[in-house]
C-alpha positions in Angstrom: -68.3 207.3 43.0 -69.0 206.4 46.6 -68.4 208.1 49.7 -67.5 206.8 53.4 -67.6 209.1 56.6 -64.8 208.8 58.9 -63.1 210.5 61.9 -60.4 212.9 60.9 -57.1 212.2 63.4 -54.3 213.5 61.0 -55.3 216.1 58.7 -54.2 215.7 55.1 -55.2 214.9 52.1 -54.4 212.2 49.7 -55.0 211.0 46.2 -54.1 207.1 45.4 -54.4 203.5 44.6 -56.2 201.7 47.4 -54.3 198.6 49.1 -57.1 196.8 50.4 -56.3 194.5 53.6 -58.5 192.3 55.1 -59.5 191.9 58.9 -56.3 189.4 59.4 -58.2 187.2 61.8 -56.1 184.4 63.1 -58.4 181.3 63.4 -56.7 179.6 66.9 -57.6 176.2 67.4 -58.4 175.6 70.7 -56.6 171.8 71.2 -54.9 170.6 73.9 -51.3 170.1 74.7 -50.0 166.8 75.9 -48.5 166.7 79.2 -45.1 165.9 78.0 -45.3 168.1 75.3 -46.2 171.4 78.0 -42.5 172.3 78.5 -41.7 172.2 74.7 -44.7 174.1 74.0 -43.8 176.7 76.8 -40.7 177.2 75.2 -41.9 178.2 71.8 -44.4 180.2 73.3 -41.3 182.2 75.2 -39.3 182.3 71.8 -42.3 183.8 70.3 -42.8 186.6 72.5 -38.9 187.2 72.6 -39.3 187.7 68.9 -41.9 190.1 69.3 -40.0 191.8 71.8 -37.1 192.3 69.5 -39.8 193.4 66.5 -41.0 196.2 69.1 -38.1 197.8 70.1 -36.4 197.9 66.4 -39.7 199.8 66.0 -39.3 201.7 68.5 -35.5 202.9 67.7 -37.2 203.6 64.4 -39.6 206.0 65.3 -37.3 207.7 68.3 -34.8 207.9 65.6 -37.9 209.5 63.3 -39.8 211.7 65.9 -38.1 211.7 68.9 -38.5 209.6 72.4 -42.1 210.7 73.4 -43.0 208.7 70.1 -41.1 205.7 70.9 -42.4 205.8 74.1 -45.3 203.8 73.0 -43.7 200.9 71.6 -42.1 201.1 75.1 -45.4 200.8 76.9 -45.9 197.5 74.1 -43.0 196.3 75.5 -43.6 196.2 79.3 -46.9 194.3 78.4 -45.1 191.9 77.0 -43.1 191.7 80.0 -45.5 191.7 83.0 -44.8 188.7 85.0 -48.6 188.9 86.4 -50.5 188.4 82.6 -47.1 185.5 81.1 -48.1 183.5 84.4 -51.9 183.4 84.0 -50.7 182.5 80.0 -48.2 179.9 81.0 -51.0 178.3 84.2 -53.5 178.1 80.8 -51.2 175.7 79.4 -50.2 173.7 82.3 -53.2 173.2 84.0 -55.7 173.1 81.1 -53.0 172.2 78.4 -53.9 175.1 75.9 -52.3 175.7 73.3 -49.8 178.6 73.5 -51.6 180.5 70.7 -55.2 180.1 72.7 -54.0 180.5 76.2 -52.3 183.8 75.1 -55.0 185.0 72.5 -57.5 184.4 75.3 -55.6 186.2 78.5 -54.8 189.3 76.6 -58.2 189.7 75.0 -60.0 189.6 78.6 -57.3 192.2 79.2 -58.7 194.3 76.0 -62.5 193.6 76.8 -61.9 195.5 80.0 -60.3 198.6 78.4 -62.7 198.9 76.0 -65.4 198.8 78.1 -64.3 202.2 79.5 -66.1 205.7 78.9 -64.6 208.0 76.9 -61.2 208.2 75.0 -59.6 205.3 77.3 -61.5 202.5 75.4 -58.8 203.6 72.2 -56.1 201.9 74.4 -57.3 198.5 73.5 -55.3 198.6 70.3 -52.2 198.7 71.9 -53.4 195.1 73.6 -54.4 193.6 70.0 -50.9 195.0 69.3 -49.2 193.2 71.3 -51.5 190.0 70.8 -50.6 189.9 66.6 -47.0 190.1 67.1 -46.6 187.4 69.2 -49.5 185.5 67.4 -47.6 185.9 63.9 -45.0 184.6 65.2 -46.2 181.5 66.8 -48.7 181.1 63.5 -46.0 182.2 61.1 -48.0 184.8 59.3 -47.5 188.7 58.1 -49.3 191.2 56.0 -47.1 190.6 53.1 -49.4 193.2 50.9 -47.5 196.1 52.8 -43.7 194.8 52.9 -43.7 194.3 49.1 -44.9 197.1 48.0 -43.2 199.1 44.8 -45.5 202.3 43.9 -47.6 204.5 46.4 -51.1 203.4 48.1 -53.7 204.2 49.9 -53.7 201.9 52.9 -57.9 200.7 53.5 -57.9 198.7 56.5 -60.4 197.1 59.2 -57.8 198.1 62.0 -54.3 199.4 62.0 -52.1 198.6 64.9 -49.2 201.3 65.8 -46.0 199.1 65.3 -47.1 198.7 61.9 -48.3 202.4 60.7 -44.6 203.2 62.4 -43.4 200.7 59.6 -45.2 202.6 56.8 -42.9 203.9 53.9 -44.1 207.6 54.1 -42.9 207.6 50.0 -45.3 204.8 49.2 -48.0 205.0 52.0 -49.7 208.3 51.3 -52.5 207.8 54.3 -54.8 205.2 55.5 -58.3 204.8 56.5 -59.8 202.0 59.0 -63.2 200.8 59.8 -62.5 200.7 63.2 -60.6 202.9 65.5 -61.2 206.8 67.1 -59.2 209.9 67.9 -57.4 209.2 70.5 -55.8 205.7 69.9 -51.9 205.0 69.7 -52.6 204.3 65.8 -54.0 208.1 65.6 -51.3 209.0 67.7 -48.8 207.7 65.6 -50.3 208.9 62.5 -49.7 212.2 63.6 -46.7 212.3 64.7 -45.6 210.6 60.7 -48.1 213.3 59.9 -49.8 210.9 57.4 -53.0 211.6 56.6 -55.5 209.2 58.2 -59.5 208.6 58.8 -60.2 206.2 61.6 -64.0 204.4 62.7 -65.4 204.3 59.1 -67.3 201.8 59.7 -68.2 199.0 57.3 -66.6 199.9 53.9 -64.0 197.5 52.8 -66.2 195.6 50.7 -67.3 198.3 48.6 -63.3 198.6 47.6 -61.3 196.9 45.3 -57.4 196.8 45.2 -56.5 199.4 42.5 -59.1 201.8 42.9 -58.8 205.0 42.6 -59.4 206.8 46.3 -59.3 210.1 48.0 -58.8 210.5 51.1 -60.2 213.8 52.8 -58.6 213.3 56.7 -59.9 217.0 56.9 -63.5 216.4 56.5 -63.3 212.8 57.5 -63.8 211.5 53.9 -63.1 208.1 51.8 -64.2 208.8 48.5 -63.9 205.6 46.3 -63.7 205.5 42.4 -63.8 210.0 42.2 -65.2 211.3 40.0 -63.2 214.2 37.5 -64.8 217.1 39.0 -64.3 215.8 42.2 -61.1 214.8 41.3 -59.6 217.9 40.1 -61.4 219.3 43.2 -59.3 217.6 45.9 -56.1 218.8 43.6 -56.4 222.0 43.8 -57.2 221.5 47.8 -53.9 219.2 47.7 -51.8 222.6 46.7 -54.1 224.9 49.0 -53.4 223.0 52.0 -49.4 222.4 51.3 -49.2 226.2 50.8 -51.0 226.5 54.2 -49.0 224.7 55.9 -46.0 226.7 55.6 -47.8 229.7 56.3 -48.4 228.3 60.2 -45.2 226.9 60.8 -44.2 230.8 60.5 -46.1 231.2 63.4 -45.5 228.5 65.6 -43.0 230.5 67.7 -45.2 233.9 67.8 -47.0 235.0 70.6 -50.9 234.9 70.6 -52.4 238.0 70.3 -55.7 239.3 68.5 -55.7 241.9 65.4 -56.2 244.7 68.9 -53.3 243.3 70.5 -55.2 241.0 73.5 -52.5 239.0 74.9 -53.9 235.1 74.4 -52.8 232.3 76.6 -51.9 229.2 74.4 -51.6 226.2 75.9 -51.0 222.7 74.5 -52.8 219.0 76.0 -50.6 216.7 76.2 -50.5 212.9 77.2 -47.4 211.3 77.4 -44.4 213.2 78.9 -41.9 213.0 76.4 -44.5 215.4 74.0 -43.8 218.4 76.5 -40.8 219.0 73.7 -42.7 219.1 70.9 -44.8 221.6 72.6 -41.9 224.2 73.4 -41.1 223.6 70.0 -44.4 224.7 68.7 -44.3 227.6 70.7 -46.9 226.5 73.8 -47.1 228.8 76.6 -47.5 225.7 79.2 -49.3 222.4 79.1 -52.9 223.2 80.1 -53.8 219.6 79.9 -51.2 217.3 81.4 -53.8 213.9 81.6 -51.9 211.4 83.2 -53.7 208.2 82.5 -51.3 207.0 80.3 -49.1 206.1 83.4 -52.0 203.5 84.3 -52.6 202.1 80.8 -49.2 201.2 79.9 -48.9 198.7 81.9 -50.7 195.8 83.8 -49.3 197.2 87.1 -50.2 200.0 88.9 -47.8 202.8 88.5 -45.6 203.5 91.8 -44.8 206.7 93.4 -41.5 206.4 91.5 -42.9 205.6 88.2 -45.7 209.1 88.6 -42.7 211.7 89.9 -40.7 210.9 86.6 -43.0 211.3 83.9 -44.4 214.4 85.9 -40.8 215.3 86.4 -39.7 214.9 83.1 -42.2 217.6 81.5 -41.4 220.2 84.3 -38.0 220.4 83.3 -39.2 220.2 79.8 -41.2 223.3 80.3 -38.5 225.6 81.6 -40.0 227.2 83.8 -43.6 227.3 82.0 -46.6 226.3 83.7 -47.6 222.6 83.8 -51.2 222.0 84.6 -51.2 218.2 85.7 -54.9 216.6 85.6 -55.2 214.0 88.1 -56.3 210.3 87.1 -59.7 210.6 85.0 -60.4 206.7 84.9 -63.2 204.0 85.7 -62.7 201.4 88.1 -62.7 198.7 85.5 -59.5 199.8 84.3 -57.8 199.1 87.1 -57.3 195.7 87.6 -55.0 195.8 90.9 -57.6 196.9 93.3 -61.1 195.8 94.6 -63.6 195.4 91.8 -67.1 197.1 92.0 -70.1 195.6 91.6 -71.0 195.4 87.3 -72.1 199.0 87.0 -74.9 199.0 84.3 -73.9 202.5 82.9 -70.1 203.3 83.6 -70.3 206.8 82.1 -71.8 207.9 85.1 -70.8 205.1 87.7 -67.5 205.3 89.9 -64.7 206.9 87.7 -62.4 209.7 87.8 -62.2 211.9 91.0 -65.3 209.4 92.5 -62.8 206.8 92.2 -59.9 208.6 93.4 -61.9 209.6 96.7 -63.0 206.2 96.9 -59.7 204.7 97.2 -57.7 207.2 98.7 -54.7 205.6 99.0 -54.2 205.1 94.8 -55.3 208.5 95.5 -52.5 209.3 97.4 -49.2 208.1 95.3 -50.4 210.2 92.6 -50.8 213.3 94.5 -47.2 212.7 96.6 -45.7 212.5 92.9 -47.0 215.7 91.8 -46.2 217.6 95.0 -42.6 216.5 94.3 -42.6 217.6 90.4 -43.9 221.0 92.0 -40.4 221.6 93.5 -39.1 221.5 90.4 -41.0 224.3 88.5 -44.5 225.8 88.3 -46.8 222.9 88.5 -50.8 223.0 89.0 -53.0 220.0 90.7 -56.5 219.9 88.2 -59.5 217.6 89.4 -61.6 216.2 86.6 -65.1 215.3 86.8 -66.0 217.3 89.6 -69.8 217.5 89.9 -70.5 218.8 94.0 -68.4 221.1 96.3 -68.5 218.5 98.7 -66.1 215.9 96.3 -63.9 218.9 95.3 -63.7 220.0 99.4 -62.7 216.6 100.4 -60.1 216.3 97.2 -58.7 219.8 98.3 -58.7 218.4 101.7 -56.4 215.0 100.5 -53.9 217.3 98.6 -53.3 219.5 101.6 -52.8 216.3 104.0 -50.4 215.0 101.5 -48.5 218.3 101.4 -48.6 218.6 104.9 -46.7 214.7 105.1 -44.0 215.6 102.4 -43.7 219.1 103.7 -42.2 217.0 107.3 -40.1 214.7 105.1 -38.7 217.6 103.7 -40.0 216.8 100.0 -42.8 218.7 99.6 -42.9 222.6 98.0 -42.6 225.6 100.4 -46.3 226.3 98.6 -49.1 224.2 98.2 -49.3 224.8 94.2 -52.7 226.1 92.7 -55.8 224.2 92.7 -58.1 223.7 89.7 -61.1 221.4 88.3 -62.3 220.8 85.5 -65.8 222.1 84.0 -67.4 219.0 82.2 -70.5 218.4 84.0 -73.8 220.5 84.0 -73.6 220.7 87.4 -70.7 222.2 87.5 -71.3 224.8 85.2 -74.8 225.4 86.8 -73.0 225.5 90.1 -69.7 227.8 88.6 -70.1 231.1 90.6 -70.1 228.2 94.3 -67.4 226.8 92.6 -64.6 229.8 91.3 -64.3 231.0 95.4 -62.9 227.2 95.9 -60.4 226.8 93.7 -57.4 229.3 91.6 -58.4 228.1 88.3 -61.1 226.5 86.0 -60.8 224.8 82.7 -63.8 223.8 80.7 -63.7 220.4 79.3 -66.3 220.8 76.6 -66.2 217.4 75.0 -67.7 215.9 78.1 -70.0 219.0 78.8 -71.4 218.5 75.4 -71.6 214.8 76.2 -73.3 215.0 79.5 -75.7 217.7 78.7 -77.1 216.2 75.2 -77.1 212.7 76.9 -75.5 211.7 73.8 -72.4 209.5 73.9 -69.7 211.1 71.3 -68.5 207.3 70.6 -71.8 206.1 69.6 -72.8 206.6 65.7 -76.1 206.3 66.6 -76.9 209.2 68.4 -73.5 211.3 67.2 -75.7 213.9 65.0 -76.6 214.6 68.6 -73.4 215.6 70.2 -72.8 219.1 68.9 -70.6 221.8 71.5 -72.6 224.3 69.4 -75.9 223.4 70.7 -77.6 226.6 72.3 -77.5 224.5 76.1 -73.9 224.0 75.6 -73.0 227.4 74.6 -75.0 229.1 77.3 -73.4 226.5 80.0 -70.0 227.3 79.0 -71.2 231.4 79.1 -72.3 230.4 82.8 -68.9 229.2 84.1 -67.2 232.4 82.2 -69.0 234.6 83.7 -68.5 233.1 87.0 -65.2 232.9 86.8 -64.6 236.8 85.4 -66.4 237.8 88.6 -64.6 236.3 91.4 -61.6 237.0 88.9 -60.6 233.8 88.7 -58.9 232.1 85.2 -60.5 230.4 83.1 -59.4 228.5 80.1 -61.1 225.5 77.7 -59.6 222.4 76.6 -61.8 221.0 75.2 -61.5 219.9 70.9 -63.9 222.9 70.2 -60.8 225.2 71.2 -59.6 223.9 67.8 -62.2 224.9 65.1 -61.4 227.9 63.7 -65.0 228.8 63.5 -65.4 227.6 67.2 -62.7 230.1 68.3 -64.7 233.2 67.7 -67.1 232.5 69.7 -65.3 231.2 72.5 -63.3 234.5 72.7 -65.8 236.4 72.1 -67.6 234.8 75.6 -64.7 235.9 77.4 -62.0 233.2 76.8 -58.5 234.0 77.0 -57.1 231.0 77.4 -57.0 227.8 75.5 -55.8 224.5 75.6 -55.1 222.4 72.3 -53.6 219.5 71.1 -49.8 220.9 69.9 -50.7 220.3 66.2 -53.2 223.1 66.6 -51.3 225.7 67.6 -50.4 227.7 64.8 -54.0 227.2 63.4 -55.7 228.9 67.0 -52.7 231.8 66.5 -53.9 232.2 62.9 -57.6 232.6 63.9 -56.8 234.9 66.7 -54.6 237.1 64.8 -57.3 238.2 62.1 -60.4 239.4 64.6 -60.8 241.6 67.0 -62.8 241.5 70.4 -65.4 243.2 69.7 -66.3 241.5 66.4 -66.2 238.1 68.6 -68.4 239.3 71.2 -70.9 240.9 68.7 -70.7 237.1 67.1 -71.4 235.6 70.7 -74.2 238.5 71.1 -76.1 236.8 68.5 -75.2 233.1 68.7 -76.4 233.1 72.4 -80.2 234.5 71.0 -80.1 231.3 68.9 -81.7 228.2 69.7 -80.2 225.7 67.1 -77.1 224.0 66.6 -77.3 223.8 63.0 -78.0 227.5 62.5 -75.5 228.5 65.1 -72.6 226.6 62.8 -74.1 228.2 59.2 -73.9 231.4 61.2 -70.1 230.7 62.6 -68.8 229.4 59.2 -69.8 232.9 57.5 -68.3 234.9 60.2 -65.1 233.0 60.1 -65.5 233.4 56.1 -65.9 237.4 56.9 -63.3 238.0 59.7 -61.1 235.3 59.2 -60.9 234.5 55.2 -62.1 231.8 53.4 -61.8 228.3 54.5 -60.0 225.5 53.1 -62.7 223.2 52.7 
C-alpha cells in the first residue's frame, strides 16, 4: 500500500480501478513552411481552431444543460481566447514571416500567454489551465490525436492524471468516472471548479506519483483528507467503506439545512455569506440559502480574455448577480491582480518577488484609469440593489484614503450623468496584511466594513508561500501570530462598532469555526459548497463555549497544539468527525 498527499477541491470519496494517463505531451516539430505553402497551411490552422471551437461550445451546452450557465460560462471564456484577433494575428505573423509551422507558431504564442499567468501570486496562477485548454484542443486537432483511454471506457475508474483540463472533466461519465486525481493543479483552477460543480470527487497538485501506478490497481481516493492511496490494504479498505456510507448519509443531513437561517444552539443570529467568482454562481448561492455574496472577486472579468474588460463588459457581470441577489447584499471586491497579468498596459520593470511588488490596489492606484472603468461599473450595479465597494490588499491609510478618494470622484462624475446612485454605497477593505491588522483600530474609523482575508494573512505573516510544498508545513491560520492578528482587527472593529466578517478558507473548517466565533465573528464568508457545513457547526455550540475555547487557544503558542486542542472541542461540542 502506498500513499500520495494531494489537495482536496471536491470532497468525496471514492473506491476504484485506476485509469492511468500519461502527460500527453505533443512533440511539435519546429520546421518551416514553404512560402507557397503559408496560405494552405493558414487554412488548416483556421479549420483547426474552428473545430475546436465547435468541441468547446458542445461542451459547454453540455454542462449549462448539466449545472446551469455560470458553469458553462467557462467554456465561454475558452472560447473568446480562441477568438481574440490580437493572439490569431501574432500566430498567423509566426507563420508568414518566420514560416512556422501552425502547430509551433500557435503552441509557442499561447504558452508565452500561460508563462505570464502563472507567474502570478496567489490563486490567479490556476488560470493557466484554461490556456493549456485551449492549446490541446486546437493542437489535437491539427496533430490528430485524443485520449482514447477515456472515450472507450466500459466499467468505472479512477481517473490518475498529470493534468486535467476542464473541457474534458466536463466530458467525464459521472457512472464510470468516480473521481480523479492530478499531479499538477490547485484549488482554485477551472478543473477544480468544474469538479465541483459535477461534484466528483477530486485531489489536485499530488505531485510526482503516476509512476508508482499501474492501470488496474486498486485506488482510494480520500478528496476529504487529500489522499491517493494505491493498492489498500483490507483494513484500510473496509475503512474508507464504512466512511463511503457515513459521508452519503451526511450529506443529506446538510442539504436539510441549506435554506435555514444561521443561528447558534443560544439563538445568535449569524451572517452567512457565500464567495463567489463568476457571476452566473450568484444562483446557486440563493439556492443554498446565502445571505449575500461577501466575496464577489472580480478577476475573472480580466482572465477570460486577452482584452481588457470595457466598462460594458464590468456593469453586466456586476449587474447580473445584483439582480441575482434580490435584494441581498453584494459585496464586490475590486481587481486583486499583478501587473503581469495584464498585458494591455505598460509593463513594469521584472519585479524579483511579485508577491509583494505592484499588484492589487497598488496597481489599481497606479493606473488609475483601469482603475476607473471598474469602479464606474460598480457604481452603476449599485442602482440596482444593495452593492458594497471592498479594497483588497490594503496595507497604509494613505493607499486606502486615496482609493476612497477615486471612488468618490467617480461617483461624483456619474452622479452628473445622471448614472450614478443617490448614495455613495459602503466602503470596505480587506484585512490580509499584518499591517493592516496591526494598524485595525486607524483603520475601522475609515471605512463601513472589514473583512479578514486570512489565507493571505496567514501567508504574509509566516512568510511562507501557501503554493510552495516546500515551506507549506509552514502556512498554518492556526499559528498563535495569526490568531492573535485576527483577535486584533476584531477587537478593533467591535469598538468603533464597525462589521466585521472573514473570508478567508479557515471560515470553513468546522474546527476553525469555533474559534473564530468565539473571537467575536459574526459573520462569514464561504465558498457556497460550505454552507450547510458552517450552519451545522454553528447550530451545535454556544457563545460562551466558543469564547471559553478562544480563551485558551490565545494562551497557546503552537499551531500544532492549538489544532489537537480544536479537533477535541469540535469532537466535544460539535460530535464526532467524519474523518
Amino acid at each position: 500500500m502506498e500513499k500520495f498527499a494531494g489537495i482536496p477541491v471536491s470532497p468525496g470519496i471514492a473506491l476504484g480501478e485506476a485509469l492511468v494517463l500519461d502527460r500527453q505531451g505533443f512533440r511539435i516539430p519546429r520546421r518551416l513552411v514553404q512560402q507557397d505553402a503559408v496560405e494552405q497551411e493558414l487554412e488548416r490552422l483556421h479549420g483547426a481552431i474552428r473545430a475546436a471551437q465547435a468541441q468547446i461550445a458542445r461542451n459547454r451546452d453540455t454542462i449549462t444543460q448539466q449545472l446551469g450557465p455560470h458553469y458553462g460560462a467557462i467554456f465561454d471564456a475558452h472560447l473568446q481566447m480562441l477568438q481574440d484577433r490580437k493572439l490569431l494575428e501574432e500566430v498567423e505573423q509566426l507563420v508568414r514571416r518566420r514560416h512556422w509551422s501552425p502547430e509551433f507558431a500557435f503552441s509557442q504564442v499561447v504558452r508565452r500567454y500561460a508563462r505570464a499567468f502563472e507567474e502570478l501570486p496567489g490563486p490567479m496562477r490556476e488560470r493557466a489551465s484554461d490556456l493549456f485548454d485551449v492549446e490541446r484542443r486546437v493542437l489535437r486537432e491539427l496533430l490528430g490525436r485524443n485520449r482514447e483511454e477515456i472515450a472507450h471506457l466500459t466499467s468505472p475508474v479512477l481517473v490518475l492524471a498529470h493534468d486535467l483540463t476542464p473541457g474534458e472533466v466536463v466530458n467525464f461519465d459521472p457512472q464510470l468516472i468516480l473521481g480523479f486525481a492530478t499531479e499538477r493543479g490547485g484549488p482554485s483552477s477551472h478543473t477544480a471548479i468544474v469538479a465541483q460543480g459535477l461534484e466528483i470527487p477530486a485531489v489536485v497538485g499530488v505531485g510526482p506519483f503516476l509512476s508508482a501506478v499501474s492501470g488496474g490497481q486498486e485506488v482510494i481516493l480520500d478528496a476529504e483528507q487529500g489522499w491517493v492511496i494505491v493498492d489498500p490494504d483490507d483494513p484500510t479498505r473496509a475503512h474508507y467503506q464504512q466512511r463511503l456510507q457515513r459521508r452519503r448519509h451526511y450529506r443529506q443531513q446538510l442539504r436539510q439545512l441549506e435554506q435555514q437561517e444561521c443561528h447558534t444552539a443560544d439563538g445568535q443570529r449569524i451572517e452567512l455569506m457565500a464567495n463567489i467568482e463568476l457571476p452566473q454562481e450568484a444562483q446557486l448561492c440563493c439556492q443554498r440559502g446565502a445571505d449575500g455574496i461577501g466575496l464577489y472577486r472580480t478577476e475573472f472579468l480580466y482572465l477570460q480574455s486577452p482584452s481588457l474588460p470595457t466598462e460594458e463588459d464590468h456593469y453586466r457581470a456586476y449587474a447580473q448577480v445584483v439582480q441575482a441577489m434580490q435584494g441581498r447584499p453584494v459585496v464586490i471586491r475590486t481587481f486583486d491582480l499583478g501587473a503581469d497579468k495584464l498585458r494591455h498596459m505598460p509593463q513594469l520593470e521584472d519585479q524579483p518577488n511579485p508577491f509583494l511588488g505592484v499588484r492589487s490596489i497598488r496597481l489599481a492606484l497606479r493606473h488609475t484609469e483601469l482603475f476607473r472603468v471598474q469602479l464606474r461599473a460598480v457604481l452603476r450595479a449599485a442602482r440596482l440593489g444593495p452593492v458594497r465597494v471592498m479594497f483588497p490588499f490594503v496595507a497604509t491609510l494613505r493607499e486606502l484614503r486615496q482609493a476612497k478618494t477615486l471612488l468618490a470622484d467617480v461617483w461624483e462624475d456619474l452622479r452628473e450623468e445622471g448614472q450614478g446612485p443617490e448614495v455613495l454605497p459602503p466602503v470596505g477593505m480587506m484585512i490580509e496584511i499584518p499591517s493592516a491588522a496591526l494598524l485595525a483600530d486607524l483603520f475601522a474609523p475609515e471605512v463601513d466594513f472589514l473583512s479578514l482575508g486570512t489565507n493571505d494573512l496567514t501567508q504574509y505573516t509566516l512568510a511562507a508561500d501557501r503554493s510552495n510544498r516546500e515551506v507549506s508545513a509552514l502556512y498554518d491560520p492556526c499559528d498563535p501570530a495569526v490568531v492573535r492578528l485576527v483577535h486584533m482587527a476584531v477587537q478593533a472593529a467591535q469598538a468603533h462598532h464597525k462589521p466585521i466578517n472573514v473570508c478567508g478558507q479557515v471560515a470553513s473548517i468546522p474546527e476553525c469555526i469555533i474559534l473564530l466565533l468565539g473571537l467575536g465573528l459574526r459573520r462569514f464568508s464561504v465558498a457556497p459548497g460550505a454552507l450547510g457545513e458552517v450552519k451545522r457547526v454553528c447550530g451545535r455550540v454556544r457563545l460562551r463555549q466558543c469564547q471559553q475555547v478562544a480563551q485558551r487557544v490565545l494562551g497557546m503558542d503552537d499551531g500544532r497544539s492549538i489544532r489537537l486542542f480544536l479537533r477535541q472541542e469540535y469532537r466535544r461540542l460539535v460530535g464526532a468527525s467524519l474523518d
